[in-house]
C-alpha positions in Angstrom: 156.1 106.8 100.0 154.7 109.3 102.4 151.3 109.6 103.2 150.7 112.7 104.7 147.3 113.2 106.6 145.9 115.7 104.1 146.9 113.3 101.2 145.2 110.3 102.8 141.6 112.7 103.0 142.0 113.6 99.6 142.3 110.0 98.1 139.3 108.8 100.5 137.5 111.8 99.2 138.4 111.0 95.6 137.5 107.3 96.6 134.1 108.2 97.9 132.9 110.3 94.8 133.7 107.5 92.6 131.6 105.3 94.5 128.7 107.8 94.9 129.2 108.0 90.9 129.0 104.5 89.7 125.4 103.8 92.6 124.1 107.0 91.8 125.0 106.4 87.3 121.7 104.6 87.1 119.5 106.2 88.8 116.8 107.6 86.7 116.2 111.0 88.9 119.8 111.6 88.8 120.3 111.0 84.4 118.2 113.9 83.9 120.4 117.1 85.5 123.4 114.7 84.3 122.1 115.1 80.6 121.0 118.4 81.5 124.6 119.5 82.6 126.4 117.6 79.5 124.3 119.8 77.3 125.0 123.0 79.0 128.2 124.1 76.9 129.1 126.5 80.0 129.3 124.1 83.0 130.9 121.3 80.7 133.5 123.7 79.7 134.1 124.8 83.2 134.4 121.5 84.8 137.2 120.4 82.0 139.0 123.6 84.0 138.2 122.3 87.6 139.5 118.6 86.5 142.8 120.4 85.1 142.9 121.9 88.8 141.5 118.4 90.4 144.5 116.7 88.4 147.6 119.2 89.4 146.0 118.6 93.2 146.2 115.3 92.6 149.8 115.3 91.5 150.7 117.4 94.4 149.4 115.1 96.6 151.3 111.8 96.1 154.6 112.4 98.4 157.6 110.4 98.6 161.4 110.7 100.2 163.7 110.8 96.9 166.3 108.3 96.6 169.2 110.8 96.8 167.6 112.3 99.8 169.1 114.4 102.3 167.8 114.8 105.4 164.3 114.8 105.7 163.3 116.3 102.5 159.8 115.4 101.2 158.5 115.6 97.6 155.7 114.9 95.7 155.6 114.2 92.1 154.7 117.8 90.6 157.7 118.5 92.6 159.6 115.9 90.6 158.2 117.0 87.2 158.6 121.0 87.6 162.8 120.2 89.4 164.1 122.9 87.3 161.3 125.4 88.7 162.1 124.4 92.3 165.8 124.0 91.8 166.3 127.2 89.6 166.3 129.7 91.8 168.1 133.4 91.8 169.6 136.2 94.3 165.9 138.0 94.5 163.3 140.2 92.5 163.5 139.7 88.8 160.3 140.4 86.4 158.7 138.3 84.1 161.3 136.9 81.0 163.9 138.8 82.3 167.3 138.0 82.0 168.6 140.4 84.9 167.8 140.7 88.7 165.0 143.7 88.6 167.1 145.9 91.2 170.8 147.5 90.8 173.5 146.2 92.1 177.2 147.2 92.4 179.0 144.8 90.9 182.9 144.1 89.2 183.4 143.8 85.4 186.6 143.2 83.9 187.7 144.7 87.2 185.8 147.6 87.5 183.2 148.2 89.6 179.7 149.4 88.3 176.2 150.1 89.4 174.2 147.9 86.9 171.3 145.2 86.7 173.5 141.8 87.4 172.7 138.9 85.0 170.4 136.0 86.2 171.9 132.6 87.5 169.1 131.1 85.2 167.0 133.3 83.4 168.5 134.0 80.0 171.8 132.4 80.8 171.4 131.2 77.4 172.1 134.1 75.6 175.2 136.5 75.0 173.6 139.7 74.6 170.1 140.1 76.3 168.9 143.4 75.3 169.0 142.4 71.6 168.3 138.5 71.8 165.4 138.4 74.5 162.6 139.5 72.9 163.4 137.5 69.7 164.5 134.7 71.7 161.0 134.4 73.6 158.8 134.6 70.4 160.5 132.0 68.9 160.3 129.5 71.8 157.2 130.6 72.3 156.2 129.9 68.9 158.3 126.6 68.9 156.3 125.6 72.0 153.4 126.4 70.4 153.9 124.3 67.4 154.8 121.4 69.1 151.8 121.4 71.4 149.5 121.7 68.1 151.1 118.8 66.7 150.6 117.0 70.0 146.7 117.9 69.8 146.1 116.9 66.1 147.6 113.4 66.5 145.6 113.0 69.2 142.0 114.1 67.5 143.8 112.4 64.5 143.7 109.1 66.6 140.3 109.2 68.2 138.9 110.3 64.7 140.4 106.9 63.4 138.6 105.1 66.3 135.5 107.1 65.5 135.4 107.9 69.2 132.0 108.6 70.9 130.7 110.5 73.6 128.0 111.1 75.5 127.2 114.8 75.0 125.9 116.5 72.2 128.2 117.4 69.4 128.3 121.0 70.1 128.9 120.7 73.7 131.6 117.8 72.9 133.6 120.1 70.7 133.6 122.7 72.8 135.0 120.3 75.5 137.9 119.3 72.8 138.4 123.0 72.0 138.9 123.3 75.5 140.9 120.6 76.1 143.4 121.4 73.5 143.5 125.2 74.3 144.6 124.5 77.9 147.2 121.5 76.7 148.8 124.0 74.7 149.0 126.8 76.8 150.6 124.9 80.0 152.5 123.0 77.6 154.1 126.2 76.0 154.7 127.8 79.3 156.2 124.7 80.7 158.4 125.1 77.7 158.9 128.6 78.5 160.0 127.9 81.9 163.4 125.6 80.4 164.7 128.8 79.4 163.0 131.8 81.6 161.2 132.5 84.8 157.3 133.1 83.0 155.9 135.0 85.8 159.3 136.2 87.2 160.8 135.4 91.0 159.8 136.2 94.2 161.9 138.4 97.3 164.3 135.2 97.6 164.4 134.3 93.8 162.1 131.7 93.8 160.3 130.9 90.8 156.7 133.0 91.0 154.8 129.8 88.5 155.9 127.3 90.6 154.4 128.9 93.3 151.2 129.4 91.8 151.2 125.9 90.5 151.4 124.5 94.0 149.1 126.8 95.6 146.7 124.8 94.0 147.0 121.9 96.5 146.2 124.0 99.3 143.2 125.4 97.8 141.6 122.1 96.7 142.4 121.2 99.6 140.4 123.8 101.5 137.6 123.7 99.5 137.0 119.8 99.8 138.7 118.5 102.9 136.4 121.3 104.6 133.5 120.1 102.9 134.2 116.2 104.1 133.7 117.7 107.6 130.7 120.2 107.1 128.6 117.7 105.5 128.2 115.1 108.1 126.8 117.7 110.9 124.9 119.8 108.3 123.1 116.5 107.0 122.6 114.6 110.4 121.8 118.0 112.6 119.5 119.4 109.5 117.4 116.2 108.9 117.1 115.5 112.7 115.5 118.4 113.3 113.5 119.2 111.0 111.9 115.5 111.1 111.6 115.3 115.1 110.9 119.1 115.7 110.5 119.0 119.5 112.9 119.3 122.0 115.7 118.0 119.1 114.8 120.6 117.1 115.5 123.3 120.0 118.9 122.0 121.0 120.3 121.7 118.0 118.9 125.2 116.8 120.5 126.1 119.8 123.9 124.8 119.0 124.0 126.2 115.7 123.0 129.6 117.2 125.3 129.7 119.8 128.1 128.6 117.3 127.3 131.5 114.6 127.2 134.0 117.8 131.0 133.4 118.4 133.4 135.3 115.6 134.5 133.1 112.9 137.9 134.6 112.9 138.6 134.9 116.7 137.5 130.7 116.8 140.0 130.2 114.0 142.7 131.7 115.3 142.6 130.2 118.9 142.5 127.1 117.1 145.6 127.6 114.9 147.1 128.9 117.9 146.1 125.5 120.2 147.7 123.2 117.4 151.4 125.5 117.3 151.3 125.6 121.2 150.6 121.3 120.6 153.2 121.4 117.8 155.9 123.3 119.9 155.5 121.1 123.1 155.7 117.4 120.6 158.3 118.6 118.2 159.7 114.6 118.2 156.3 114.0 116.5 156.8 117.0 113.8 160.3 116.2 112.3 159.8 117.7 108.8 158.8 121.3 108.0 155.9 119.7 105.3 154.3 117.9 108.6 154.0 120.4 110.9 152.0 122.7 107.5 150.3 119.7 106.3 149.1 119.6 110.2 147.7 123.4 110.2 146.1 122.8 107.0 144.6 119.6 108.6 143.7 121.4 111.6 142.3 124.7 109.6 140.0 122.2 107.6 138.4 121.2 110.4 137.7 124.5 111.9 136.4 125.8 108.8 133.9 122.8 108.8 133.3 123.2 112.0 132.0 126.9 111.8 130.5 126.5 108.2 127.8 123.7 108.5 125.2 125.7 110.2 123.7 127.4 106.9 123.5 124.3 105.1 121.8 122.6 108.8 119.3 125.2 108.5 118.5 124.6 105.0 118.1 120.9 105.3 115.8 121.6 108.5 113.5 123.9 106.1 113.2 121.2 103.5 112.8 118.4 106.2 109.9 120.3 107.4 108.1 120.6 104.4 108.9 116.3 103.2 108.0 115.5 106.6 104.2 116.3 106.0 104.2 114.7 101.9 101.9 112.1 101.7 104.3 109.7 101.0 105.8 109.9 104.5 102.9 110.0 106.1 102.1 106.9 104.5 105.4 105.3 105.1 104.7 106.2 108.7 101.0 104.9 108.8 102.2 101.8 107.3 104.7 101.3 110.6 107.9 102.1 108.6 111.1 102.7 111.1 111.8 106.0 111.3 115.4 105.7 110.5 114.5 103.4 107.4 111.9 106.9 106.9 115.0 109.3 107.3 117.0 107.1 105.0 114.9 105.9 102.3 112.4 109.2 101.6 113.9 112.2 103.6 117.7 112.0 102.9 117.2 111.1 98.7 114.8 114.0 98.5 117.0 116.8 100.0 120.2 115.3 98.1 119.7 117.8 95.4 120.3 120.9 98.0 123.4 119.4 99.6 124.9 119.1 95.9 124.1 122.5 94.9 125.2 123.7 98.6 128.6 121.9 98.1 129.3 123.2 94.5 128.5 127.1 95.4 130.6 126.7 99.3 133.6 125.5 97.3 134.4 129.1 95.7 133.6 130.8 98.9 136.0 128.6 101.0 139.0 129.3 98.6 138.8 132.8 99.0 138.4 132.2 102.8 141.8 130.6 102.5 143.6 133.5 100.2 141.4 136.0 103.3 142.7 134.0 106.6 146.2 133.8 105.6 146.3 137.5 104.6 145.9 138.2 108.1 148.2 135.5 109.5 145.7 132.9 110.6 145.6 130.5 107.9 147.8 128.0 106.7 151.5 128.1 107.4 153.7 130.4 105.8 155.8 128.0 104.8 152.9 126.4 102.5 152.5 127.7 99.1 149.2 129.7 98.9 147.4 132.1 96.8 146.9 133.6 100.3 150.3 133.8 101.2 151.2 134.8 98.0 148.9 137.8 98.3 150.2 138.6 101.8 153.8 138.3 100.9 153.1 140.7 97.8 151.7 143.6 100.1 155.1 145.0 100.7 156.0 144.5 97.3 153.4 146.8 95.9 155.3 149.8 97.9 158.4 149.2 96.4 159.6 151.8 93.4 159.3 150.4 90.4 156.3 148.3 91.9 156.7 144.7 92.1 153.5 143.5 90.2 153.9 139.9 89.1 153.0 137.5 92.5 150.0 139.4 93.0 149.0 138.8 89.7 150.0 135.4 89.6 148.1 134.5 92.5 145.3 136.7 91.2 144.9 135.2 87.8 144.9 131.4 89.0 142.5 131.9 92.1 140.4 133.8 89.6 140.4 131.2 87.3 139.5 128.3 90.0 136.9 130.3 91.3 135.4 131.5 87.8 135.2 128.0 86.8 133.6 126.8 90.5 131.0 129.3 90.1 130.2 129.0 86.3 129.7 125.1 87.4 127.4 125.8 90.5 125.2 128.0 88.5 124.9 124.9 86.0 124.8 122.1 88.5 121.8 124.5 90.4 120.1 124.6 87.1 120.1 120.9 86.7 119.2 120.0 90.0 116.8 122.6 90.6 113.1 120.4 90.4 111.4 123.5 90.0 113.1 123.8 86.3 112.2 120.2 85.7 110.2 120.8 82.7 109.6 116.9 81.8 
C-alpha cells in the first residue's frame, strides 16, 4: 500500500470529523440545527449527493502497487474497479456511443484505400454493422442496465422494510433521501453498465475515456475544497479569536498581517509558489520517482497556498464576533471570578463562534472548487498530469475551435463540477439556516 501525502490528510481529516461528530452528538445546542437540517428535505437530499462525491474521493484515495506491476505504476482502487475505462483506450477524438473515431481517416479495405470514419478498438467492437445496430443496441443495454439496478433497489427497500428499518428524520424527508439514493444507484450503475460496451461521454485528443476522467477529477476537487480548509482554519480561528479578545497591540499586528497578505495578488503568490516546489522537484528528482508523487506533491503544495491566502475573511469574522462575546456578561463574569484567560478563550469564546466557522466552511468549499477548475485554466494549478475538471476545461479550449466542434469534455467536466457545487451550496444555505441563532425560534 501507498500512502501518498494527500491521502494521509484526507483520512486524518475524515478521522477528525468523526470525532468532532460523536463529542459534539450530545450536545444539546448542537441537536437543534441537526434536527433542523434532517427536516430540511433540500439540504438532506443534497448532502446524500456530497457523500456519493465524499465516497468516489474516498475510493480514489486508497493507493497501492498492483501485484503484476511494472515499473513504478501506482493505483488506487477506483482505478482497480473502472480497468476497462483506464485500459480501453482509442487512436483519438470519438463522440459520445460512437462506434467510430469522430475524424476521417485514409484507411485500406479489402485492399483499397478509402477516406472514411475507422472503427473503434473498443467502442462498438461488438457489433457487425454500426449504423443499423447502435442506436438499438444502446436502448436495450440501457434499458437492461436499468432493470437490473431497479431490481437491485427493491430488494434492498424489500429487506429494510422486513427489518422495519428506522430513522431519524421525518418520513417525508427520509423518503426523499431513499428516492435519492435509489435514483443515483441507478443512474451510475446503468452508465457503469454502459461503459462495458461504449465510451458514455466519448474520448479525449489521445483516446482516453472522457467518464473516467471526470470520475477521477473528483479526488482532486475534494481534495481542494477540504485539505485547504484543514489549513485555513487553524490561523483564521487562532489569529480571529486572539484579536478580537486582546484588542491592543495583538489586535494591530495581526490586522496587519492579514492586510498585508490580502495586498499581495492571490494569483501572482500562487504561482511563485507552484513554481518554488517544480524548481525543488527538478533539483531532488531521486525523491520524486513516480509521475503520481511529484502531482500529488503540487496538489499538496497548492492546498497550502490556497489556505494560506484564504483565512483572512474568516480571521476578520471571528475578530467581529470576539469583540461583541468579549463584553457578554458571562465573560465578564468568568473574568471577575479570576477564570484563565485561555480556559475564557476555550470554554465561552471559541463554543460561541463555532457556529460561524461551520457555516464559513460549508459556503468556502464551493468557492475553492471553482478556484481549482480557474487556477489550472491558466496553468498554475495542479499538474497537468492530474485529472481535473480544471484541466479538463483547459484541455477542451482548443477543442471547441475544431470543425465539427468537439463538445463532450467540456461538458463532462461541466456537468459534474456543477453538480458538486450545486449540491455544496444547496447544503450551506441549509447548514446557515440551522445554525443561524437569529432563526432560533425555540
Amino acid at each position: 500500500m501507498i500512502v501518498l501525502w494527500t491521502d494521509a490528510l484526507i483520512f486524518i481529516l475524515c478521522f477528525i470529523l468523526l470525532a468532532l461528530a460523536f463529542y459534539l452528538h450530545d450536545k444539546e445546542h448542537i441537536k437543534r440545527p441537526i434536527q433542523q437540517i434532517g427536516h430540511n428535505k433540500t439540504g438532506m437530499v443534497s448532502l446524500v449527493v456530497l457523500v456519493f462525491f465524499v465516497l468516489v474521493g474516498l475510493l480514489d484515495s486508497v493507493h497501492y502497487q498492483p501485484a503484476d506491476n511494472k515499473g513504478n505504476e501506482i493505483i488506487s482502487l477506483l482505478d482497480d474497479l473502472a480497468t476497462p475505462l483506464r485500459q480501453h483506450g482509442e487512436k483519438t477524438y470519438s463522440s459520445p456511443f460512437a462506434a467510430v473515431l469522430y475524424s476521417k481517416e485514409i484507411m485500406q479495405v479489402d485492399g483499397v484505400m478509402q477516406w472514411d470514419y475507422p472503427r473503434l478498438a473498443f467502442g462498438g467492437r461488438h457489433l457487425e454493422d454500426p449504423q443499423t445496430q447502435r442506436l438499438p443496441d444502446i436502448l436495450q443495454k440501457s434499458v437492461l442496465g436499468f432493470v437490473q439496478a431497479t431490481g437491485v433497489c427493491l430488494l434492498v427497500w424489500l429487506l429494510f422494510s422486513a427489518w422495519r428499518f428506522k430513522t431519524f428524520l421525518p418520513k417525508s424527508t427520509a423518503k426523499a433521501v431513499l428516492a435519492t439514493c435509489f435514483m443515483m444507484f441507478i443512474s451510475v450503475y446503468t452508465l457503469c453498465y454502459l461503459s462495458g460496451y461504449y465510451h458514455v461521454l466519448g474520448t479525449d485528443k489521445v483516446g482516453e475515456d472522457v467518464f473516467y476522467q471526470a470520475i477521477k477529477s473528483i479526488r482532486t476537487g475534494l481534495v481542494i475544497g477540504t485539505l485547504t480548509t484543514l489549513v485555513m482554519l487553524p490561523m483564521a480561528i487562532i489569529f480571529g479569536i486572539l484579536a478580537g479578545y486582546f484588542r491592543g497591540w495583538v489586535d494591530d499586528v495581526i490586522q496587519y498581517i492579514y492586510t498585508t497578505l490580502n495586498s499581495i495578488p492571490s494569483v501572482l503568490l500562487i504561482a511563485a509558489a507552484i513554481l518554488m516546489v517544480q524548481v525543488y522537484m527538478a533539483n531532488h528528482e531521486e525523491n520524486f520517482t513516480s509521475v503520481i508523487v511529484r502531482a500529488d506533491m503540487r496538489l499538496l503544495f497548492l492546498c497550502l497556498i490556497l489556505g494560506v491566502t484564504s483565512w483572512t475573511g474568516l480571521c476578520r469574522l471571528l475578530r467581529a464576533e470576539t469583540l461583541k462575546l468579549r463584553e457578554m456578561e458571562y465573560v465578564q463574569a468568568a473574568y471577575a471570578l479570576g477564570v484563565k484567560q485561555h480556559t475564557i478563550l476555550i470554554r465561552h469564546i471559541l463554543p460561541n463562534v463555532m457556529h460561524l466557522v461551520l457555516i464559513s466552511v460549508v459556503l468556502d468549499f464551493s468557492s475553492l472548487v471553482l478556484a481549482e477548475a480557474v487556477l489550472s485554466y491558466i496553468n498554475i494549478g495542479v499538474d497537468p498530469t492530474t485529472y481535473s475538471w480544471g484541466n479538463m476545461i483547459n484541455g477542451a479550449r482548443l477543442e471547441m475551435a475544431r470543425e465539427p466542434i468537439v463538445w463532450w469534455s467540456l461538458s463532462a467536466a461541466f456537468g459534474f463540477m456543477f453538480t458538486l457545487v450545486l449540491a455544496a451550496n444547496l447544503f450551506a444555505d441549509t447548514v446557515q439556516d440551522a445554525f443561524d441563532p437569529r432563526r432560533n425560534t425555540q
